[in-house]
C-alpha positions in Angstrom: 0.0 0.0 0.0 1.2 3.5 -0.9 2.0 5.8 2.5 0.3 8.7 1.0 -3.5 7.9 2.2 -2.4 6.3 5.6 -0.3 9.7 5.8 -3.2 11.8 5.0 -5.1 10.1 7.7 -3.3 11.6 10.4 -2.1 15.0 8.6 -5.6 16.2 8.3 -7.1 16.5 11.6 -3.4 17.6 13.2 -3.8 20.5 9.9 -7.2 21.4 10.9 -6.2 21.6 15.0 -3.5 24.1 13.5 -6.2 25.8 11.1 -8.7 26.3 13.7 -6.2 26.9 16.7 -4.4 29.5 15.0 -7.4 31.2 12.8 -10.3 29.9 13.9 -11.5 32.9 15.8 -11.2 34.7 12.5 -13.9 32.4 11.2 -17.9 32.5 11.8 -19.1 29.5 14.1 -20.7 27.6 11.0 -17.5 28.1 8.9 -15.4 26.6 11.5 -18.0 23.6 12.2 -18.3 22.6 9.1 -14.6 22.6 8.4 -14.1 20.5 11.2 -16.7 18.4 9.9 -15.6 17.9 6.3 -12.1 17.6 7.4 -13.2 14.4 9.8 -15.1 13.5 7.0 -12.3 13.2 4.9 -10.0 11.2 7.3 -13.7 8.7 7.6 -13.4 8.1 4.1 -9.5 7.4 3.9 -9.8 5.5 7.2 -12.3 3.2 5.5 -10.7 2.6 2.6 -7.4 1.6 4.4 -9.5 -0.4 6.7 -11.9 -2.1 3.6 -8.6 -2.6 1.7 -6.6 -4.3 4.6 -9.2 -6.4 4.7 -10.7 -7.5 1.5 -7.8 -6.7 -1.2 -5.9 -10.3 -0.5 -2.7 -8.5 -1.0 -0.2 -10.8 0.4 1.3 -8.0 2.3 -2.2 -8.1 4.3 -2.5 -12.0 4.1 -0.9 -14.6 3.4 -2.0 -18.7 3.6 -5.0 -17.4 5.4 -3.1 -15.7 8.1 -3.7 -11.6 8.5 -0.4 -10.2 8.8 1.4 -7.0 10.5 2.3 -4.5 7.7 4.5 -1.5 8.4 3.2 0.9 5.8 6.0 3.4 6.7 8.5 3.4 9.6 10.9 6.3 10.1 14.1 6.6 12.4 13.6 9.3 15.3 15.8 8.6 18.0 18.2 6.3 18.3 20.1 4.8 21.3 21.5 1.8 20.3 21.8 -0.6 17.3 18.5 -2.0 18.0 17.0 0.3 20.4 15.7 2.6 17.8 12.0 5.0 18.2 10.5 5.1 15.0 6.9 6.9 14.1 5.2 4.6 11.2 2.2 3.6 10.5 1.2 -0.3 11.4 -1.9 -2.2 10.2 -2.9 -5.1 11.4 -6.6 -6.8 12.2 -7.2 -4.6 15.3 -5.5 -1.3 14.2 -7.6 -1.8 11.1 -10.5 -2.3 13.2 -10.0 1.0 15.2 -9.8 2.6 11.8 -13.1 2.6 11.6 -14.6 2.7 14.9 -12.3 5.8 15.4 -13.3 8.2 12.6 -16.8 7.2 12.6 -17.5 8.1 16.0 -15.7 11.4 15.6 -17.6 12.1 12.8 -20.3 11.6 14.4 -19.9 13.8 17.3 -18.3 16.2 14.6 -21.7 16.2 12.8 -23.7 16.6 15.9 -21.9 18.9 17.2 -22.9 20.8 14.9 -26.4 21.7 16.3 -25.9 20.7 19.9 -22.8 23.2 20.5 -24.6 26.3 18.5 -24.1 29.6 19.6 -21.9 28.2 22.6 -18.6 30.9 23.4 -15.3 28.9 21.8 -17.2 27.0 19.1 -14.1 27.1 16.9 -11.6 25.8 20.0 -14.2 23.3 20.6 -13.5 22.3 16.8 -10.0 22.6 17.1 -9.3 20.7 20.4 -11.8 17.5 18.7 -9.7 17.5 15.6 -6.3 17.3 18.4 -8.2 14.1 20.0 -8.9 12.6 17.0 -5.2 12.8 15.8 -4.0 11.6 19.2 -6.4 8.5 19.0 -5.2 7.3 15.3 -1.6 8.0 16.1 -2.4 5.9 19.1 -3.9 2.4 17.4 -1.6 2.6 14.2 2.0 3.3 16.5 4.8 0.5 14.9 6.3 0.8 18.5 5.5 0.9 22.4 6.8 4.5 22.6 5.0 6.2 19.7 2.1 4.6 21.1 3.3 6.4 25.1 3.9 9.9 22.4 0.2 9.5 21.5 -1.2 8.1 24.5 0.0 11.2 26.3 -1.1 13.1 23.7 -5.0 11.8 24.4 -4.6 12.6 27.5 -3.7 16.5 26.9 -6.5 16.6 24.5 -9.1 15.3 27.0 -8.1 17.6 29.6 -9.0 20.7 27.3 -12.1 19.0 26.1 -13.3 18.1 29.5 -12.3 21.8 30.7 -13.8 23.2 27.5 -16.3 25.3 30.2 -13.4 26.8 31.7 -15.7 29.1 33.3 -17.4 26.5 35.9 -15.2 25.4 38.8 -16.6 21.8 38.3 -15.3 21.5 34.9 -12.1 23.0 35.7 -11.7 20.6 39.3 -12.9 17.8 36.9 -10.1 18.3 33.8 -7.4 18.7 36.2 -8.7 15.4 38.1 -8.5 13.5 34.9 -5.2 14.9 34.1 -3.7 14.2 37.6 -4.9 10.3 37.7 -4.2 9.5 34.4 -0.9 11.4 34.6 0.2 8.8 37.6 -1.1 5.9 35.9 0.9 6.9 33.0 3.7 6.9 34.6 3.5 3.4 35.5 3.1 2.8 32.1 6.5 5.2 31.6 8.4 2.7 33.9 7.4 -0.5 32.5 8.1 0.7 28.9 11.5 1.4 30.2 12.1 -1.9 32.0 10.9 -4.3 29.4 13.0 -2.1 26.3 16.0 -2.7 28.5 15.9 -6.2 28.7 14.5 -6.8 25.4 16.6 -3.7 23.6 13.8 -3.4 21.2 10.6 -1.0 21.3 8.8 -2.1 18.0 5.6 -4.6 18.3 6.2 -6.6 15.4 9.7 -7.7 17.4 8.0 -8.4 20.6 5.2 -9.7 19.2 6.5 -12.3 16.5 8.0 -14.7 18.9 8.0 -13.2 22.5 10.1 -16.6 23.8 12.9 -15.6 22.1 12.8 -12.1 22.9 12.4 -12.5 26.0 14.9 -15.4 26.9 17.4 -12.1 27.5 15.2 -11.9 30.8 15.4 -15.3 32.2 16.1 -15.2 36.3 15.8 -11.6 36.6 13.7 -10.9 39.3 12.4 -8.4 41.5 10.5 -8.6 44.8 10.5 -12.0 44.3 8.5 -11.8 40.8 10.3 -11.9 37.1 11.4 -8.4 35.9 9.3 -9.2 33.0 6.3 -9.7 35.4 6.6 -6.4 36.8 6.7 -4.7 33.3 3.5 -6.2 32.2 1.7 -5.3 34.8 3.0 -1.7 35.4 2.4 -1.1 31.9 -0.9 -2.5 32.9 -1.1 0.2 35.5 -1.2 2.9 32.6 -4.0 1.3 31.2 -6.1 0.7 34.1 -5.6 4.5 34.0 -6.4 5.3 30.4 -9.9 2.8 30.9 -11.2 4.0 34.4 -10.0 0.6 36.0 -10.5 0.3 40.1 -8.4 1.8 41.8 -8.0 4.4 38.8 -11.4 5.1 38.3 -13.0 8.7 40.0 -11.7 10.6 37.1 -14.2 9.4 34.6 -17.7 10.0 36.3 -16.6 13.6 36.8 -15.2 14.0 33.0 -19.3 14.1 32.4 -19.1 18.1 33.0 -17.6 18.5 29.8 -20.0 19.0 26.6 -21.7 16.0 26.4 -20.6 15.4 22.6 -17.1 15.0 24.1 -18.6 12.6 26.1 -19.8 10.4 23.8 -16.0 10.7 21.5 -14.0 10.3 24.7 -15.9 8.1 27.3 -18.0 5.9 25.2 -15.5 4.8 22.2 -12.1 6.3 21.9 -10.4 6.8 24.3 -11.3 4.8 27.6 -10.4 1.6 25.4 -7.1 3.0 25.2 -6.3 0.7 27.8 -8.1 -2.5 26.1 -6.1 -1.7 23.1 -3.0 -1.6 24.8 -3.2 -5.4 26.6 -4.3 -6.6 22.9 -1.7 -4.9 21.0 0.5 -6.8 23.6 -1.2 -9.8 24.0 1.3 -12.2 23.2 3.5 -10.8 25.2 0.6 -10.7 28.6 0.1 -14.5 27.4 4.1 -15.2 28.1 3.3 -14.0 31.0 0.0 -15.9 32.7 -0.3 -14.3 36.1 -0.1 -10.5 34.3 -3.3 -11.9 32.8 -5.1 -13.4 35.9 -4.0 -9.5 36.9 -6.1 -8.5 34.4 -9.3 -10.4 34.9 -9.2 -10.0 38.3 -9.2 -6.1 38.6 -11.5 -6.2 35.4 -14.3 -8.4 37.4 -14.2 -6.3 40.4 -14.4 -3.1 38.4 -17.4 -4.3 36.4 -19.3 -5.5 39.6 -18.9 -2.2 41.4 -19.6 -0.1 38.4 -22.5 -1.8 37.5 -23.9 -1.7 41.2 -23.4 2.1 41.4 -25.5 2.8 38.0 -28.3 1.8 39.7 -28.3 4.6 42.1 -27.3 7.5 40.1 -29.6 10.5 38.9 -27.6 12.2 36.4 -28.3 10.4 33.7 -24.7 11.0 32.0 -23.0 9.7 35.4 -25.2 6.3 34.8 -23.5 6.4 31.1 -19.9 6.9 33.1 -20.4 3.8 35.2 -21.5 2.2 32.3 -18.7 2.7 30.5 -16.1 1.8 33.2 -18.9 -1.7 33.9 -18.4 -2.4 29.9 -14.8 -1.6 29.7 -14.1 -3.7 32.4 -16.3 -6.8 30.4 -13.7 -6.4 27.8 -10.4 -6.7 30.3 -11.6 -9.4 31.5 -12.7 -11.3 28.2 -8.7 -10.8 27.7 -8.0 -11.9 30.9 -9.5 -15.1 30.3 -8.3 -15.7 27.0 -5.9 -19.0 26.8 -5.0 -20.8 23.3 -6.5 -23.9 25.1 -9.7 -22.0 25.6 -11.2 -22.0 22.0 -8.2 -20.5 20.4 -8.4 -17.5 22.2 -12.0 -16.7 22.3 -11.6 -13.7 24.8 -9.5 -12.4 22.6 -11.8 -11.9 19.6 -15.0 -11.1 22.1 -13.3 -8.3 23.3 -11.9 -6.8 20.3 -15.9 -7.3 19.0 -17.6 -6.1 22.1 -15.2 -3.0 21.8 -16.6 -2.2 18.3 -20.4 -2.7 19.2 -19.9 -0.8 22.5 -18.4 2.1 20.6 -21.5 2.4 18.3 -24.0 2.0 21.1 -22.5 3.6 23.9 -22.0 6.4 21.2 -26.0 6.3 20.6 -26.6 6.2 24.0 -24.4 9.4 25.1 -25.5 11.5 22.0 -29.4 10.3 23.3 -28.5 11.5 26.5 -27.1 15.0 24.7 -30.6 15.6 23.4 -32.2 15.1 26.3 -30.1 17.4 28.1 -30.6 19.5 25.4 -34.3 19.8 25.3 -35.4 19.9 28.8 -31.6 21.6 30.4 -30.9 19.3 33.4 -28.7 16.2 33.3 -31.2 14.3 36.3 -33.9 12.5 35.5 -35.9 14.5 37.9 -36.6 17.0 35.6 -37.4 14.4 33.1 -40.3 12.2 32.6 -43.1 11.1 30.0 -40.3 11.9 27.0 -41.7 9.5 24.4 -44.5 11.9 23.7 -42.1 15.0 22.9 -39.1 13.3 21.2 -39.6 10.3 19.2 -36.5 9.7 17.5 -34.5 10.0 20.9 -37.2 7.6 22.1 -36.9 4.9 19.7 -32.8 5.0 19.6 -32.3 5.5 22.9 -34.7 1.7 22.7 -32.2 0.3 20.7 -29.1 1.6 22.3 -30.7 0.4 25.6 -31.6 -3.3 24.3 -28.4 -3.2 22.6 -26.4 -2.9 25.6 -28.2 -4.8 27.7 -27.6 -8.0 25.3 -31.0 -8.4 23.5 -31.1 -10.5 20.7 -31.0 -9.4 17.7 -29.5 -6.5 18.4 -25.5 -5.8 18.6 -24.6 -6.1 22.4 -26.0 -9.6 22.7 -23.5 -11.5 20.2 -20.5 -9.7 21.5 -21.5 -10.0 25.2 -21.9 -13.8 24.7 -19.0 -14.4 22.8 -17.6 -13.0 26.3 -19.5 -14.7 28.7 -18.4 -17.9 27.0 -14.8 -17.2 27.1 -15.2 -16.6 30.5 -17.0 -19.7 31.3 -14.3 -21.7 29.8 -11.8 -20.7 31.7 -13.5 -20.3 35.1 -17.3 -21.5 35.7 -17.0 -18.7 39.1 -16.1 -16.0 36.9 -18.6 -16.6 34.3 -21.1 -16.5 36.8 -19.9 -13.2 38.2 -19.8 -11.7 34.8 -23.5 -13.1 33.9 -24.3 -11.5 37.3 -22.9 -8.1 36.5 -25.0 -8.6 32.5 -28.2 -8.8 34.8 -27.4 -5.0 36.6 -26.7 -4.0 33.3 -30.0 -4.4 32.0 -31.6 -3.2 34.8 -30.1 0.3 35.3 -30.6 0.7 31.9 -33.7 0.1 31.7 -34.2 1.7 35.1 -33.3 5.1 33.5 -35.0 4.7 30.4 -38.5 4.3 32.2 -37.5 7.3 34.3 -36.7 9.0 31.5 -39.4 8.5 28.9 -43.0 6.9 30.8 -42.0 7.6 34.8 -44.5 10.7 34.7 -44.6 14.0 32.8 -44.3 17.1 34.7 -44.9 20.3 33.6 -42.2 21.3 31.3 -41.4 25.4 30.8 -41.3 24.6 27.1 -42.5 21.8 24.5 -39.7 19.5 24.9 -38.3 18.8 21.3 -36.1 16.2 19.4 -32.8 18.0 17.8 -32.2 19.3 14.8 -31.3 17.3 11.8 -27.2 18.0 12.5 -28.1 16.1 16.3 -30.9 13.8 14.7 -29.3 12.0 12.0 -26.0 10.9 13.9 -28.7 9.3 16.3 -30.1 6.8 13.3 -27.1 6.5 12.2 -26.0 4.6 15.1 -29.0 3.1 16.0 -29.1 1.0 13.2 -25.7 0.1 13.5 -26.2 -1.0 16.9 -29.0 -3.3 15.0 -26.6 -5.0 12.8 -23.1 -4.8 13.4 -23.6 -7.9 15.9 -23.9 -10.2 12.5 -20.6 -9.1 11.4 -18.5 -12.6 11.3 -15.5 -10.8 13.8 -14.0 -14.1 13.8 -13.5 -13.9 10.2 -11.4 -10.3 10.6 -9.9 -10.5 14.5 -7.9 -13.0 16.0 -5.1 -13.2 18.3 -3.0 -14.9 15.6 -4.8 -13.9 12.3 -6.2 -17.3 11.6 -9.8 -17.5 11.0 -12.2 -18.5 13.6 -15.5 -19.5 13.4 -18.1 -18.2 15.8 -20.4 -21.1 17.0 -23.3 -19.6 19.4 -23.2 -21.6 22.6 -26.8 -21.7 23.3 -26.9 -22.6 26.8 -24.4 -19.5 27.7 -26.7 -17.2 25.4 -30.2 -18.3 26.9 -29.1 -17.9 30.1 -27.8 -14.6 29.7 -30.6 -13.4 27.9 -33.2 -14.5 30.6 -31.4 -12.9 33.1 -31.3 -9.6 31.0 -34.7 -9.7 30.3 -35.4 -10.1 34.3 -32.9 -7.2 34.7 -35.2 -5.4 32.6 -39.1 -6.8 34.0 -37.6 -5.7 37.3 -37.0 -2.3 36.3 -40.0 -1.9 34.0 -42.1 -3.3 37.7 -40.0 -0.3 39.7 -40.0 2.2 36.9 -42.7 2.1 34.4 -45.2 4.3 36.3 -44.6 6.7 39.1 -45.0 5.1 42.6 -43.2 4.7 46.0 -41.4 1.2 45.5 -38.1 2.6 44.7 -37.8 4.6 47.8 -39.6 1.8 49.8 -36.4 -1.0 48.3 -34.1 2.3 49.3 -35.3 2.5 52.8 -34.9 -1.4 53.4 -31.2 -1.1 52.6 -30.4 2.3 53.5 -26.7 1.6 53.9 -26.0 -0.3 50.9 -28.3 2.4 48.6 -26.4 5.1 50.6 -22.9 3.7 49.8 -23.3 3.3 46.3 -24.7 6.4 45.5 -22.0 7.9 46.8 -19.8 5.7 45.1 -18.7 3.8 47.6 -16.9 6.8 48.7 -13.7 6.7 46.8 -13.3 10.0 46.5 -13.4 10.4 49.8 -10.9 8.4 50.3 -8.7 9.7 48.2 -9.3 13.2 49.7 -8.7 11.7 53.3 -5.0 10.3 51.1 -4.3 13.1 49.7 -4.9 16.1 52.1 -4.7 14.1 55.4 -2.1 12.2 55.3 0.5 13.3 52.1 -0.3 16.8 52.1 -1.0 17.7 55.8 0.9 14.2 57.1 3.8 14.5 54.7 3.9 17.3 52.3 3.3 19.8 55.7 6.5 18.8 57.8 8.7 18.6 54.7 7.3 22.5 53.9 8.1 23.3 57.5 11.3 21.9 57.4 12.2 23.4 54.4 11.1 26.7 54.9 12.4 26.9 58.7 15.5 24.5 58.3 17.2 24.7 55.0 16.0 28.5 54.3 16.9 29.5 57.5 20.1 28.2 57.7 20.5 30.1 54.1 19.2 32.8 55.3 21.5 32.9 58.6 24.3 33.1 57.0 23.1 35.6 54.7 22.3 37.6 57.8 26.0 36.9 59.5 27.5 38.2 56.1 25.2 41.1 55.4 26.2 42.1 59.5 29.7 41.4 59.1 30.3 43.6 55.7 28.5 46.6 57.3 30.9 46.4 60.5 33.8 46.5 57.7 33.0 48.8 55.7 34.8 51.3 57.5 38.3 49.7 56.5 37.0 50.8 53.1 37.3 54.5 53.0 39.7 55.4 50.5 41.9 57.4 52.6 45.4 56.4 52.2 46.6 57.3 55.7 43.9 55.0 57.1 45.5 52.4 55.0 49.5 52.9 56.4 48.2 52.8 59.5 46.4 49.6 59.0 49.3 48.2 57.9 51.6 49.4 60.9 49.0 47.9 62.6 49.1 44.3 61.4 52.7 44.4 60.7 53.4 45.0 64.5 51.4 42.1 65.4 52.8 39.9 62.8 56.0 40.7 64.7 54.9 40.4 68.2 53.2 36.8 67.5 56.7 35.5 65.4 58.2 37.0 68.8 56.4 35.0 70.7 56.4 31.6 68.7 60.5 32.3 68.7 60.9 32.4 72.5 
């Protein structure tokens, strides 16, 4: 493949960033907008065609005896440290870069296109346009790096690009507490991912993934009986670079940053926390998969602190009000679902299944979760309030956001026919091959999923109808047709073959539907659902009445199980006031006294001096009589 269109790809949105950061204020609202928009548009169309032709061309570069292979479309020397130990910035397609090559750029556009009506007449427009066209460079430079480093340049990258997106409403304090929050726990996170980075290229004096990835025993025979702590230095690298992706995807302990990244627009939402960015972090364990499966307890790791995540995310959706913070702990519940899908992938557990079900369940998830946010954005739109509260009886006013915000739910909450379902049980059976306990936990957390779903969807659209100011509306045809759009991709893109296009080792797999795994998932969606539709469907007292009878548990998870208070009580009790404090005192009193002492004794000293200065010459004679005398009288002395 030429390395013109791959090129183009990422040079268009980093040239309109620069066009609308550097003029855009010299352009009307619409000009900008729609620059933005046909410039995203552009990059879909590229995208798609690298993507279709990666896919369907049967050029051997792409495949060969039925294996999809790892093609570096360009690769170009930056920095060099050793023979081997070389960053380069290229371009790299493979089945799961390709992948992301659509799910990218069809998302942004989407938001692009939407944003379009939703973000009308709002102060910044054209900065809005340019930081969106900054993300979306970030992301693709992210998922088609040749190396582990370019992909750390552009994973930092994503994460400065989020902060201004999230703080686009620099005005409000909560936007501006929630940007730096997300920059602040991401930025430590990263930094695990910094060290790990730098331990494994030591050992294995080689950045590039095709190298680690090819044949990660020989690689990595360089690091046979190192150790550390009493675990393999190669151990420790996987899991720290882990660490920077349990940061990237809102994994526990990492994950207060994300429900509070809902106070920027809610477009940015929907590009950010549904589909690009939060499955940094999945993308990173399956870009190094091989490597995490040389490795077998960096993958229990995985599962583990996936399984966990989804089960408490999932339990705090069903006791939020904002409706976009019950999208956030979605997000982190379905994010999770794909960690652990890797988690549990083995070669003797269907060839990988996990594998494949996560990289499909990312790509379903990103068109729903997409639907789902946008939905949410013209809710918030037509009625002004983000709680549910002010919401109620919505089917009436806004039919379009009705019936895709139907599918969306359905989709998510693994309905057959619709997308979520086929991904989701491609999951759950991974899972139940590899461990029966956490297939069952997994098929538990499925269950909450389709109740808080549902739970806000009957708050939302039949709970009751208060009196609204104004005539609740649906959007405009810039916020409408995105909405479709997605919705009937969320319809179909669960019959895609996935097997046929993503796999571990590019051999094709066959999906066979396990029927037992899919029926009992389904029925305990669809009580997930009759439970909500019993609570929710009509105004009445139940909810607070199953509130009341576990007070404490309702309390705790609607406060989140009070994580951020404990990171408050961390941070200002014990590092800043425990800590930070004494090492202030000591530095201010200690060291810059001391300094300051013998500034004192020197600025004392020169003044009681001075006087020898005067520039009389007699002065000086005498000075010298003076000292000569005594020179004499001690050598007198030290004679006798």
């Amino acid at each position: 493949m030429d390395f013109i269109i791959p090129l183009l790809i990422l040079a268009i949105p980093l040239g309109m960033f620069l066009l609308l950061g550097l003029t855009g204020m010299k352009m009307s609202h619409k000009l900008a907008g729609v620059l933005g928009t046909l410039g995203m548009g552009t990059v879909l169309v590229l995208s798609y065609y690298t993507a279709f032709t990666y896919y369907f061309s049967g050029n051997p570069e792409f495949i060969a005896e039925g294996v999809r292979q790892q093609a570096v479309i360009f690769n170009v020397d930056w920095l060099a440290f050793t023979q081997n130990l070389i960053i380069r910035l290229g371009f790299l397609l493979d089945p799961i870069s390709a992948m992301m090559l659509i799910v990218i750029p069809t998302i942004s556009f989407c938001v692009h296109l939407y944003s379009l009506g939703y973000m009308k007449g709002e102060k910044g427009f054209q900065r809005y346009y340019a930081f969106l066209s900054l993300f979306s460079f970030s992301m693709l430079g992210l998922v088609v790096a040749t190396n582990i480093f370019q992909m750390y340049i552009f994973w930092e990258l994503v994460g400065a690009s989020s902060y201004l997106l999230i703080g686009f409403f620099y005005t409000l304090p909560s936007a501006v507490s929630a940007s730096k929050k997300a920059f602040i726990v991401t930025r430590f996170a990263d930094l695990g991912f910094l060290i790990g980075i730098l331990v494994l290229s030591f050992y294995t004096q080689t950045f590039d993934f095709q190298t680690l990835t090819s044949n990660p025993g020989a690689v990595f025979a360089s690091t046979a009986g190192a150790t550390f702590m009493g675990g393999s230095v190669l151990t420790w690298a996987m899991v720290l670079i882990f660490v920077g992706g349990m940061g990237k995807s809102a994994m526990m302990p990492l994950h207060i940053w994300l429900p509070d990244a809902m106070e920027g627009p809610t477009p940015v939402s929907a590009l950010i926390h549904a589909a690009t960015m939060v499955v940094a972090g999945v993308y990173l364990v399956a870009r190094m998969f091989p490597v995490y499966l040389a490795v077998p307890f960096s993958l229990d790791f995985v599962l583990v602190v996936g399984a966990i995540t989804a089960l408490y995310a999932a339990i705090v959706a069903c006791t939020q009000i904002d409706i976009k913070r019950v999208l956030a702990f979605s997000t982190i519940s379905q994010i999770a679902f794909m960690m652990v899908s890797l988690g549990a992938a083995r070669p003797e557990y269907h060839e990988c299944l996990g594998y494949m079900a996560s990289m499909f369940h990312l790509f379903t998830h990103a068109m729903f979760k997409a639907l789902l946010f946008l939905g949410a954005g013209a809710l918030i739109h037509a009625v002004h309030s983000n709680n549910y509260t002010a919401m109620g009886g919505l089917r009436k006013y806004m039919p379009i956001t009705h019936w895709t915000f139907l599918i969306g739910c359905l989709a998510i909450a693994g309905i057959p026919p619709f997308a979520g379902f086929w991904s989701k049980d491609e999951i759950l059976v991974a899972v139940y091959s590899y461990s029966p306990f956490w297939g069952v936990w997994m098929t538990a957390v499925a269950g909450l999923t389709a109740f808080y779903m549902f739970r806000i969807y009957f708050l939302i659209f039949w709970w009751n109808n208060p009196d609204y100011h104004h005539r609740p509306h649906d959007g405009e045809p810039a916020m409408s047709i995105p909405l479709v759009f997605l919705a009937a991709v969320s319809v179909v893109a669960g019959l895609i073959p996935f097997g046929k296009f993503v796999t571990w080792q590019g051999h094709e797999y066959i999906i066979h539907m396990d029927w037992v795994v899919a029926s009992v998932s389904v029925v305990v969606a669809v009580i997930g659902i009759l439970v909500a539709r019993k609570l929710y469907l009509k105004e009445n007292d139940a909810p607070r009445c199953m509130a009341d009878s576990c007070r404490w548990l309702w309390t705790a998870a609607h406060h989140r199980f009070y994580w951020d208070e404990i990171y408050l009580f961390i941070t200002h009790k014990i590092i800043f006031n425990g800590i930070c404090r004494p090492i202030a005192w000591f530095d201010r009193h200690i060291i810059d006294g001391t300094m300051d002492g013998f500034a004192t004794v020197t600025n004392k000293a020169s003044y009681a001096i001075r006087g020898l200065q005067s520039g009389r010459v007699q002065n000086y004679v005498l000075v010298y009589l003076i000292g000569a005398l005594l020179l004499a009288v001690i050598t007198a002395w030290c004679l006798a």
